[in-house]
Gaussian input, Z-matrix of N, CA and C with variables (Angstrom, degrees):
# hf/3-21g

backbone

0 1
 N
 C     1     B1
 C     2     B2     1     A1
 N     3     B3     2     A2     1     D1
 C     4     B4     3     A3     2     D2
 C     5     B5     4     A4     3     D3
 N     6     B6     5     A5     4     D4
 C     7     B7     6     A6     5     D5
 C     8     B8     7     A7     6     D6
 N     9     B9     8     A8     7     D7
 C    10    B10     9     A9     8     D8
 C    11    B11    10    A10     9     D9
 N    12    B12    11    A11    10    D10
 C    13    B13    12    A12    11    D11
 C    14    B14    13    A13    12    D12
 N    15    B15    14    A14    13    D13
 C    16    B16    15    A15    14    D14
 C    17    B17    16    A16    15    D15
 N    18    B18    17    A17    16    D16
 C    19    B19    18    A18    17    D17
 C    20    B20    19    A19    18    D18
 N    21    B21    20    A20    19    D19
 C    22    B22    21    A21    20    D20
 C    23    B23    22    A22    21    D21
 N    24    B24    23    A23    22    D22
 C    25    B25    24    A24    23    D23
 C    26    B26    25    A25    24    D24
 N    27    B27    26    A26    25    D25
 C    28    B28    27    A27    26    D26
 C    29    B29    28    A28    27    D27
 N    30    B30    29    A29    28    D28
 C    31    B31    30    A30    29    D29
 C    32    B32    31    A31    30    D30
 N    33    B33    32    A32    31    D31
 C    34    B34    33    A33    32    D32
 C    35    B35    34    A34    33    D33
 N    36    B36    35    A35    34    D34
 C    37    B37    36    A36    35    D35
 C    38    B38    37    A37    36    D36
 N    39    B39    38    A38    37    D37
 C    40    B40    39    A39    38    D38
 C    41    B41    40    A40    39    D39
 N    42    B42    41    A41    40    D40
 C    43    B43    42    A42    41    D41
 C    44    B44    43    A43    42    D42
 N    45    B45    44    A44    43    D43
 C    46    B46    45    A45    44    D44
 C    47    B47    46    A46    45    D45
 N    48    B48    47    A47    46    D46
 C    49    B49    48    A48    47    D47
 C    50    B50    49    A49    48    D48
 N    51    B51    50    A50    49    D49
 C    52    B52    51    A51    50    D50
 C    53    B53    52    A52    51    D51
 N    54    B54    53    A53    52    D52
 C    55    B55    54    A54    53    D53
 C    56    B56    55    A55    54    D54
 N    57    B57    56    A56    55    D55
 C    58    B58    57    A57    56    D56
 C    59    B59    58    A58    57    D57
 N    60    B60    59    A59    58    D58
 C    61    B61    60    A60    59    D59
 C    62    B62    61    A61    60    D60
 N    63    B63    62    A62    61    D61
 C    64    B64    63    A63    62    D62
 C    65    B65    64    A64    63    D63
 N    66    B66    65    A65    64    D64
 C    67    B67    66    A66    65    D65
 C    68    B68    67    A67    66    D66
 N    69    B69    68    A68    67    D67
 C    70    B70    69    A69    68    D68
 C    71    B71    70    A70    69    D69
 N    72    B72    71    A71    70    D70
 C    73    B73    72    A72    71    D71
 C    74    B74    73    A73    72    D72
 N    75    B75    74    A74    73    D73
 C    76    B76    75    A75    74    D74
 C    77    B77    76    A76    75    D75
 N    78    B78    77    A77    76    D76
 C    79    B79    78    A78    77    D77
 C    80    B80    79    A79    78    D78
 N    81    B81    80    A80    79    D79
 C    82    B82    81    A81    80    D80
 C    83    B83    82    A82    81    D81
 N    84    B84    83    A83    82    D82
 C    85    B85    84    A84    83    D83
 C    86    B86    85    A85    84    D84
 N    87    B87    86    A86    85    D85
 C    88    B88    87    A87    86    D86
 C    89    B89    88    A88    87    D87
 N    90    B90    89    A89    88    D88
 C    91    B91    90    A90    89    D89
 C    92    B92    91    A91    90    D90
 N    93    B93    92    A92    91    D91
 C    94    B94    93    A93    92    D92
 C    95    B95    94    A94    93    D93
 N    96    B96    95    A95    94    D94
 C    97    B97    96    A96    95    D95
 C    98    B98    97    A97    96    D96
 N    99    B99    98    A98    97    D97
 C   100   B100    99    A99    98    D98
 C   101   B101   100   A100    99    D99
 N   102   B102   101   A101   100   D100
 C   103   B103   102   A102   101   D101
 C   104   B104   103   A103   102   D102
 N   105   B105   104   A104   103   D103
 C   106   B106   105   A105   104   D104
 C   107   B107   106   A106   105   D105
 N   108   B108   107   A107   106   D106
 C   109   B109   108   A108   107   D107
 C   110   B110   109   A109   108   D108
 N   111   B111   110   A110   109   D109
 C   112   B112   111   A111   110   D110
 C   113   B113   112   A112   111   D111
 N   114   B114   113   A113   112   D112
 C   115   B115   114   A114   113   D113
 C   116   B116   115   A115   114   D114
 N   117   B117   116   A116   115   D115
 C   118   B118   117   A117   116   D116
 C   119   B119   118   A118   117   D117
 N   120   B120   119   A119   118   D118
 C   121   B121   120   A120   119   D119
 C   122   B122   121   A121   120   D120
 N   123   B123   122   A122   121   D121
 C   124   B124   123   A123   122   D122
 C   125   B125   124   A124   123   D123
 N   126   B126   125   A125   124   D124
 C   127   B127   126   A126   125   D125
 C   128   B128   127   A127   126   D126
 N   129   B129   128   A128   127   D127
 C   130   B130   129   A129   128   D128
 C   131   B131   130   A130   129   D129
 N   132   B132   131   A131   130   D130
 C   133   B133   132   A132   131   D131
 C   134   B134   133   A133   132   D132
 N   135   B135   134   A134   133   D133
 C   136   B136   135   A135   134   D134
 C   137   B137   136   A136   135   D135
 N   138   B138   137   A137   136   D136
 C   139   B139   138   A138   137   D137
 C   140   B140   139   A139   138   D138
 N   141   B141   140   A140   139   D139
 C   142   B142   141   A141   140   D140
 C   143   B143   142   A142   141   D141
 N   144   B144   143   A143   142   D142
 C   145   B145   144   A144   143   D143
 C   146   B146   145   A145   144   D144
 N   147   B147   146   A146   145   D145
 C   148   B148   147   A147   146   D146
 C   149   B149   148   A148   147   D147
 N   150   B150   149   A149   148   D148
 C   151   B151   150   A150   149   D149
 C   152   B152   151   A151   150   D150
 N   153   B153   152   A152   151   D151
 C   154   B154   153   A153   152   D152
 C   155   B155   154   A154   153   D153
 N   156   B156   155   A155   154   D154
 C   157   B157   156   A156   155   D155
 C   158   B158   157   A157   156   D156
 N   159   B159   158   A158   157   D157
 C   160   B160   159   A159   158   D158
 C   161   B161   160   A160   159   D159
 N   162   B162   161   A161   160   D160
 C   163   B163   162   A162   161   D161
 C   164   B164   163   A163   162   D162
 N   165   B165   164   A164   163   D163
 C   166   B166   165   A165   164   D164
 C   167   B167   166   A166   165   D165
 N   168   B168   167   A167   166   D166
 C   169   B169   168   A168   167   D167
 C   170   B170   169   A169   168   D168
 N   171   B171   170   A170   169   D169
 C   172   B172   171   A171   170   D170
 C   173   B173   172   A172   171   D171
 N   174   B174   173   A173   172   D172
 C   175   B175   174   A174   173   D173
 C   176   B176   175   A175   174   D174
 N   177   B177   176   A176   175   D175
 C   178   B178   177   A177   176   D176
 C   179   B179   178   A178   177   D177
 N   180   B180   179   A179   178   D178
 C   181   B181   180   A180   179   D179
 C   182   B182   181   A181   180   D180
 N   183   B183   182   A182   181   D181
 C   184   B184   183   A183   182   D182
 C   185   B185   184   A184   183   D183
 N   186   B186   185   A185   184   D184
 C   187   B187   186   A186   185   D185
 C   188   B188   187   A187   186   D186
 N   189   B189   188   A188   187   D187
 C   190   B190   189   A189   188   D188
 C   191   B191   190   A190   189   D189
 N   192   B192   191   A191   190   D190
 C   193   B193   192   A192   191   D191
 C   194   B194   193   A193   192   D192
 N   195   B195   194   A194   193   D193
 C   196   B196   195   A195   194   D194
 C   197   B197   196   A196   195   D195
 N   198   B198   197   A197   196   D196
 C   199   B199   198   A198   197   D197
 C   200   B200   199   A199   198   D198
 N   201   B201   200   A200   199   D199
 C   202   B202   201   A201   200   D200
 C   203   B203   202   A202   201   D201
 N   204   B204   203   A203   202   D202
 C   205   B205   204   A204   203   D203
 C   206   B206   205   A205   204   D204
 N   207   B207   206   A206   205   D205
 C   208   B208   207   A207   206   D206
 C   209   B209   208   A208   207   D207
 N   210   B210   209   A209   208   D208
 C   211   B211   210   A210   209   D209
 C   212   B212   211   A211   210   D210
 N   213   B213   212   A212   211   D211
 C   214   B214   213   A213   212   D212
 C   215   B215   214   A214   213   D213
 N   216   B216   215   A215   214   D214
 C   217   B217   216   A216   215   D215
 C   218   B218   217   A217   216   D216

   B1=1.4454
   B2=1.5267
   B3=1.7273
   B4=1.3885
   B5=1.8719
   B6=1.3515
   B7=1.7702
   B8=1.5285
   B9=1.7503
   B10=1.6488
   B11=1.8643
   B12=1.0502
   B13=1.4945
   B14=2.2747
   B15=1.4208
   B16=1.3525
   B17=1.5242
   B18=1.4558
   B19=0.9369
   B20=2.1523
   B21=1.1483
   B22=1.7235
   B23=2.1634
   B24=0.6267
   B25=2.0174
   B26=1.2991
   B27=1.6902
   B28=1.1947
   B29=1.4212
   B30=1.4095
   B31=1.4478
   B32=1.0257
   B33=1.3824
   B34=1.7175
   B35=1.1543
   B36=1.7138
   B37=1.3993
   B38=1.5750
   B39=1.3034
   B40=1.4151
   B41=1.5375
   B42=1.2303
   B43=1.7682
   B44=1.6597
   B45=1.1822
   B46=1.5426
   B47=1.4252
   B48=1.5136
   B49=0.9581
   B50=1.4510
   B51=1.3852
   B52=1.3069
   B53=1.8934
   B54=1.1287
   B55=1.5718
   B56=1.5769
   B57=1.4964
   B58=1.3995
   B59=1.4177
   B60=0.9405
   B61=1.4946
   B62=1.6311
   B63=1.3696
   B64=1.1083
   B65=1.8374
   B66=1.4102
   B67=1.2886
   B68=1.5435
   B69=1.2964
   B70=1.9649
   B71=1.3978
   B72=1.1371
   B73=1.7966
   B74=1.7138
   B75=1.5165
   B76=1.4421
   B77=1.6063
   B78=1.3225
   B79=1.3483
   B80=1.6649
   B81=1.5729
   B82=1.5660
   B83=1.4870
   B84=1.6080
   B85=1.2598
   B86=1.7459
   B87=1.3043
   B88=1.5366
   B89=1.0719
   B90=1.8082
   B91=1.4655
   B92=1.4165
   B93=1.4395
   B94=0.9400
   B95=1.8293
   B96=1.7961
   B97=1.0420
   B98=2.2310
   B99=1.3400
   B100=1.2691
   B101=2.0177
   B102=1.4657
   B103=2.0507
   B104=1.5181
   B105=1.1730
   B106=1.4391
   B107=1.2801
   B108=1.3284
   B109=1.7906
   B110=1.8843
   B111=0.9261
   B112=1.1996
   B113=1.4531
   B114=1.7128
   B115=1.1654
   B116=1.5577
   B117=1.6172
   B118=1.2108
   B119=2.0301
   B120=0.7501
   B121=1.4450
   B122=1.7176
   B123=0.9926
   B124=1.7338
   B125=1.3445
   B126=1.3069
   B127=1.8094
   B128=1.6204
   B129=1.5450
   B130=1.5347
   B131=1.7092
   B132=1.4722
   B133=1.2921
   B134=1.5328
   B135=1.7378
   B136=1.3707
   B137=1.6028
   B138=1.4922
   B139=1.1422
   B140=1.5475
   B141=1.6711
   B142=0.9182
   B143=1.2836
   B144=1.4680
   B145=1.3734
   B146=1.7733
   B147=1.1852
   B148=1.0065
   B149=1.4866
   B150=1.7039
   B151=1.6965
   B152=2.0268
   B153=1.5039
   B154=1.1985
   B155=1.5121
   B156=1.4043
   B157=1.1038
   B158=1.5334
   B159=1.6778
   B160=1.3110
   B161=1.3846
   B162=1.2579
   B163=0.8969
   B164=1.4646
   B165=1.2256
   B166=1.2671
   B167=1.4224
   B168=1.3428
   B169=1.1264
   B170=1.7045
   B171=1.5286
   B172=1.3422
   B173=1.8335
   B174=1.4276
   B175=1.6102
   B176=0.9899
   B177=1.4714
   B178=1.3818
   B179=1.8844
   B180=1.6686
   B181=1.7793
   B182=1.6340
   B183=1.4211
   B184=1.7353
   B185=1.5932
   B186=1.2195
   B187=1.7053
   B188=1.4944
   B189=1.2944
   B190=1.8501
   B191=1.8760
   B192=1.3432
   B193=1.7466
   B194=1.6340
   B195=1.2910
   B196=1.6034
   B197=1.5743
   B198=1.7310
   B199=1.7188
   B200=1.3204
   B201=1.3001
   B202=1.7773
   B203=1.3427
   B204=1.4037
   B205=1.5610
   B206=1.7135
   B207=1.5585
   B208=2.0469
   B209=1.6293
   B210=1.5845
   B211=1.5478
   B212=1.4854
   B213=1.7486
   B214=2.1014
   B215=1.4713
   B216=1.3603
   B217=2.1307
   B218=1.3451
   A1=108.04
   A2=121.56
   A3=102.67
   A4=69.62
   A5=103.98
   A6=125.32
   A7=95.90
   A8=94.07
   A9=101.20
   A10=90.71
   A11=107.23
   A12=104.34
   A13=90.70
   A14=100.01
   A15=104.69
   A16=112.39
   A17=135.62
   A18=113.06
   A19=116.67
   A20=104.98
   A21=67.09
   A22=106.62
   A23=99.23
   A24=87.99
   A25=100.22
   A26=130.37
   A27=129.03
   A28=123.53
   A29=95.05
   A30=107.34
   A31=137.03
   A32=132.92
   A33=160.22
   A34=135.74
   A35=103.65
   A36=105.00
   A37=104.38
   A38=112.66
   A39=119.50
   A40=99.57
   A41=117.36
   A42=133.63
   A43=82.89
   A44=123.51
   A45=123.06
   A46=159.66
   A47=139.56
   A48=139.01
   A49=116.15
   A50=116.14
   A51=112.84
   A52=108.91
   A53=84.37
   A54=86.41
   A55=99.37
   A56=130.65
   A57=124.57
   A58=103.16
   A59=107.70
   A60=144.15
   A61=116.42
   A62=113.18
   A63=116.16
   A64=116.02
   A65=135.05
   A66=128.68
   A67=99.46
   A68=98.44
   A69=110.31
   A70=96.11
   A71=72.87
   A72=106.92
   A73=96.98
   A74=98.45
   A75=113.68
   A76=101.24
   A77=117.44
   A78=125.66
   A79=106.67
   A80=109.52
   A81=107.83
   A82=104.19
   A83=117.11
   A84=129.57
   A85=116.94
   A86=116.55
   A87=104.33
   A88=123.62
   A89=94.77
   A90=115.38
   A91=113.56
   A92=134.37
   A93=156.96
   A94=111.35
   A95=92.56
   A96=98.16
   A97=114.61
   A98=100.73
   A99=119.29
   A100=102.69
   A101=82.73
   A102=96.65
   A103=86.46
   A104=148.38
   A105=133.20
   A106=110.15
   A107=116.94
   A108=132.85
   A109=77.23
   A110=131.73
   A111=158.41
   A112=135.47
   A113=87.31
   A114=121.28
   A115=109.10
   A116=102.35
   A117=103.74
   A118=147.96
   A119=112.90
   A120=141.90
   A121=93.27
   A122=131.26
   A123=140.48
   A124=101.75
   A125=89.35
   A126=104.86
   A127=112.24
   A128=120.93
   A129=119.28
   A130=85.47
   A131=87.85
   A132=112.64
   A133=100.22
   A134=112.06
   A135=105.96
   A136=103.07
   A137=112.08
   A138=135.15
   A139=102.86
   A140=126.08
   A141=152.51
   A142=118.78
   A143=123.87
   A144=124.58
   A145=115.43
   A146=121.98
   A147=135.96
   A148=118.55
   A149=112.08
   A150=94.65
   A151=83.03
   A152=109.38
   A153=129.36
   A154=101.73
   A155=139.82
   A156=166.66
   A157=122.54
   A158=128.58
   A159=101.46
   A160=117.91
   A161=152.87
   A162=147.30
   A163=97.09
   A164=134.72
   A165=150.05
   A166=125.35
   A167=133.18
   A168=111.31
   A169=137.89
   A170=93.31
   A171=73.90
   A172=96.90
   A173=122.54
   A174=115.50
   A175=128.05
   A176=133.42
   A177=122.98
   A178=91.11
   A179=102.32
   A180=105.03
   A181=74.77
   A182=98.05
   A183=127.88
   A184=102.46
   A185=95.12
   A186=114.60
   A187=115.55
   A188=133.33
   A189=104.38
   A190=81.98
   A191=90.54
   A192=109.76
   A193=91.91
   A194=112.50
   A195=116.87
   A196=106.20
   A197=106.71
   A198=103.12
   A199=100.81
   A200=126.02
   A201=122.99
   A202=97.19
   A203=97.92
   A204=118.10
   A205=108.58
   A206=80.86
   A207=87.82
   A208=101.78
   A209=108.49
   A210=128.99
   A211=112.85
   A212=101.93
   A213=98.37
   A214=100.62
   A215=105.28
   A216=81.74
   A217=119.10
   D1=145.22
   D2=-154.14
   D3=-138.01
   D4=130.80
   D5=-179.65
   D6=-109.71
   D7=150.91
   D8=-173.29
   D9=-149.23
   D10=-179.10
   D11=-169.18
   D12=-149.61
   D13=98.28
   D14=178.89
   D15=-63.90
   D16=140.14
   D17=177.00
   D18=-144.16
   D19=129.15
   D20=175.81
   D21=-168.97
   D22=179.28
   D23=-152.55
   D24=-74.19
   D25=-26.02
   D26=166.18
   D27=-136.60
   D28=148.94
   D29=-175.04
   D30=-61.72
   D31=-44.17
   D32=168.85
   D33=-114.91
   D34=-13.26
   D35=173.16
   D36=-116.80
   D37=167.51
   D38=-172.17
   D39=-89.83
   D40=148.92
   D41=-153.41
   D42=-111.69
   D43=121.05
   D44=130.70
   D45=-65.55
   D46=118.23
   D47=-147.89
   D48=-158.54
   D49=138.18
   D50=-174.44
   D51=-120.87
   D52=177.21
   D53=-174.35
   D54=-128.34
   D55=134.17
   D56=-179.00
   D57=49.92
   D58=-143.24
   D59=-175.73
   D60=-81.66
   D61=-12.46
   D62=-169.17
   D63=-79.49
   D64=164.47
   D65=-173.13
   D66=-72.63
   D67=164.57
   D68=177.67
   D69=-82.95
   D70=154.50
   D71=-171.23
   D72=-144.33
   D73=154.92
   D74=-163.19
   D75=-93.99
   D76=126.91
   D77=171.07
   D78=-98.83
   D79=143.84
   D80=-166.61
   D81=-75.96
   D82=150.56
   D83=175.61
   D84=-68.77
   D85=176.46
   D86=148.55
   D87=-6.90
   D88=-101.00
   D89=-173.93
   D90=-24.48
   D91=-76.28
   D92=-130.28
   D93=-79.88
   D94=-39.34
   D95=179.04
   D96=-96.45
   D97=16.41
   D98=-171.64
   D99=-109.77
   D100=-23.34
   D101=-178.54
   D102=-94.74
   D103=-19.68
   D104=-172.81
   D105=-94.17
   D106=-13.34
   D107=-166.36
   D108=-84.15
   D109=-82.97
   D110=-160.07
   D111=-23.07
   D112=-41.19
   D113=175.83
   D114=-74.45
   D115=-65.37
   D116=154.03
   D117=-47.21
   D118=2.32
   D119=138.55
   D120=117.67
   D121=65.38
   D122=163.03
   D123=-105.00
   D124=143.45
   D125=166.97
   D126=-121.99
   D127=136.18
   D128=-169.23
   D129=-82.14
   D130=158.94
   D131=-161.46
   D132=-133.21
   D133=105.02
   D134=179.78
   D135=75.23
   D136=-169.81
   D137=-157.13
   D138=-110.79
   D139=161.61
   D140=157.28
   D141=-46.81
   D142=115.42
   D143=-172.01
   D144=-126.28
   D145=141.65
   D146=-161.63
   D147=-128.53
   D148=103.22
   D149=-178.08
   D150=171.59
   D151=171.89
   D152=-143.05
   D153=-82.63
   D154=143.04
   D155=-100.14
   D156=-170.07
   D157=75.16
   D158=-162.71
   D159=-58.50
   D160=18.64
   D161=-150.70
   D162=-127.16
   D163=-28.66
   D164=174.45
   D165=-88.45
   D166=148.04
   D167=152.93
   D168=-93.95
   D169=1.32
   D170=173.64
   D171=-151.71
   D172=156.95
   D173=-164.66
   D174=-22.19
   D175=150.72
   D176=179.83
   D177=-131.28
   D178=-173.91
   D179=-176.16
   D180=-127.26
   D181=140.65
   D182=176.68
   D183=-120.13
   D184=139.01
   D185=165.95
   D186=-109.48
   D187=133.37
   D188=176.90
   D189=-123.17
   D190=155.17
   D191=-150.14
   D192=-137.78
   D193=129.49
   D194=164.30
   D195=-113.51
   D196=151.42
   D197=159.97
   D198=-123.28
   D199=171.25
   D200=159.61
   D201=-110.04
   D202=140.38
   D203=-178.34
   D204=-90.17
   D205=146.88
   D206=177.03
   D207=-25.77
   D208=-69.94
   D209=-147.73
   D210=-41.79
   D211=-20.05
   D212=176.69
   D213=-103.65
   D214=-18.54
   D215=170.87
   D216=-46.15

């Protein structure tokens, strides 16, 4: 079974971000990026969590997501 921890600064709306010099472009929210896990065969695990991020400066909303791997069928 292979665990992942979704993570991202907003929940429903799309986060903006640029790269260099270039114009912003929309990075996927939560949701969005929790419906793309999904598809791909993850299951959310537990509830929606909310709280600070070293990587961030300021809270982000986390999803934690399991898949089962070929190797235990």
């Amino acid at each position: 079974m292979n665990y992942t921890i979704v993570f991202a600064e907003n929940m429903s709306t799309p986060e903006k971000y640029a790269v260099f010099n270039q114009q912003k472009w929309d990075r996927p929210c939560l949701i969005e990026l929790v419906q793309i896990r999904i598809k791909d065969g993850w299951t959310p695990l537990g509830g929606i969590s909310y709280g600070n991020h070293e990587k961030f400066e300021g809270p982000v909303w986390a999803q934690a997501m399991v898949k089962d791997t070929a190797e235990e069928e």
